[in-house]
N, C-alpha and C positions, 0 to 999 in steps of 0.2 A: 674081561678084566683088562683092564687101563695098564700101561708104563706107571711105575711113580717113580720121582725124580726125586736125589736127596742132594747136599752139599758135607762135605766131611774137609773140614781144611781147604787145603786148595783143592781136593778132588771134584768134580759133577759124578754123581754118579744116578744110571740109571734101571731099573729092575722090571721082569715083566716075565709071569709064570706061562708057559710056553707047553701049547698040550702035542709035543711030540718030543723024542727022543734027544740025547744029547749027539747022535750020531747023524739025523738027520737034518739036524741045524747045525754040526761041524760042517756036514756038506755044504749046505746053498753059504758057509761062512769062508770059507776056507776054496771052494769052486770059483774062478774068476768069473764065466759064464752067468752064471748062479746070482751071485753077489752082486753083479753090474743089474740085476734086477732089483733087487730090494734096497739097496746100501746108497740112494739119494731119495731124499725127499721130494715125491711128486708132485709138479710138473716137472722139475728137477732131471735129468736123466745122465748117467755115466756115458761116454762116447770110448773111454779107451782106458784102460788096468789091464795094471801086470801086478801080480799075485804071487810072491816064488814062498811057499809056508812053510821057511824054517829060517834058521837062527842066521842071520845075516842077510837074508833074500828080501830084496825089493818090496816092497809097495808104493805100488804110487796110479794114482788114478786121474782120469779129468771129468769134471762134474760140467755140465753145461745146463743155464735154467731155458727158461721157453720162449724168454726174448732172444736167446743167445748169450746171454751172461756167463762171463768163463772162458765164450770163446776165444780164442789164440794165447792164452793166458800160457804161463809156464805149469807142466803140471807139478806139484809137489810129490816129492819123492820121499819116502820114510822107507823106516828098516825093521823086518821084522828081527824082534830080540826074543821072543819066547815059542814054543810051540808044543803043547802037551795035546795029543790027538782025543776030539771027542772031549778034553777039558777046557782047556785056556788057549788064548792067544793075546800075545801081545807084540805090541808096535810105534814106533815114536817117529817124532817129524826132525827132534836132533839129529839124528841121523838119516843117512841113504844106504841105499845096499852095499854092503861089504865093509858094514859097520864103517861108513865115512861120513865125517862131520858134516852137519847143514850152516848154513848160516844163520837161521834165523829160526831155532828151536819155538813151539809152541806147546805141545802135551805128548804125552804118551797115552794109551788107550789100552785097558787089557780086557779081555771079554772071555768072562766064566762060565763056565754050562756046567749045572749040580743038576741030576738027577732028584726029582723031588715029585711027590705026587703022580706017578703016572707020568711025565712029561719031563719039562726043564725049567729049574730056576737061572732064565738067562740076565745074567750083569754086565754092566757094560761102567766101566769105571774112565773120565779121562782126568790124569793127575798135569797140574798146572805145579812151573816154580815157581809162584808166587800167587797170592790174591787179584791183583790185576789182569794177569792172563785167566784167572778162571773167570772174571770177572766180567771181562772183553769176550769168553766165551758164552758164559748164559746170555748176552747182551745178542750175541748173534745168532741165537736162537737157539742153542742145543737142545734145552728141557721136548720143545716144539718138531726141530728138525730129524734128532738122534730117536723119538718117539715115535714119529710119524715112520721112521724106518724098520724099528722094531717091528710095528702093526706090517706093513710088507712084506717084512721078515714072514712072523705069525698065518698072513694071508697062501702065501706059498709052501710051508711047511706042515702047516695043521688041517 
């Protein structure tokens, strides 16, 4: 079974029934080790994250593609705002760790793991302020990119 991708307002969101626990995909989600595995789209690959998984604590990663795209780039820093273990997580590009403004907000991402069937109904929501940023983001590939990592996800956990 496939990711399907919806649109709700300015939200993308995306959904994909998951045949392992909401415990074992906390791990490879919330594990920086872990995550620096599944969490870019291949050829895609993470070089460097930092993960701190509670309510103020950093995020912020650097994606580089195969030509080197990305590289020396600044990495983007977001902040984690939510943390409910083995349920939710969430994260926004408005901010940086210890809750400090960004300049240049984009979305916020919350990512649900429900127990559902034997496995995990995992969701992956990212909320846009406006139509044009969610716009500018299916444009850059989410339904494609965000999908493809789900399936890596799925590859490592199931």
């Amino acid at each position: 079974m496939k990711s399907k991708t919806t649109i709700e307002g300015n939200d993308l969101i995306i959904t994909r029934h998951i045949a392992a626990s909401p415990e074992v995909i906390w791990d490879a989600l919330t594990n920086p080790e872990k995550l620096k595995i599944w969490f870019a789209p291949r050829p895609w690959k993470i070089t460097d994250i930092v993960l701190e998984p509670h309510p103020g604590g950093r995020f912020q990663l650097t994606m580089v593609g195969p030509d080197g795209e990305g590289e020396g780039c600044d990495p983007n820093e977001g902040c984690v705002l939510l943390v409910e273990p083995n349920r939710r997580i969430a994260w926004t590009d408005a901010l940086a760790g210890g809750f400090r403004p960004n300049a240049k907000p984009f979305m916020t991402a919350i990512i649900t793991l429900e127990p559902k069937d034997g496995g995990t109904q995992y969701t992956a929501r990212a909320l846009h302020s406006n139509g044009e940023d969610r716009q500018r983001h299916e444009e850059m590939g989410f339904a494609e990119g965000w999908g493809t990592c789900i399936e890596q996800l799925v590859e490592m956990v199931e």
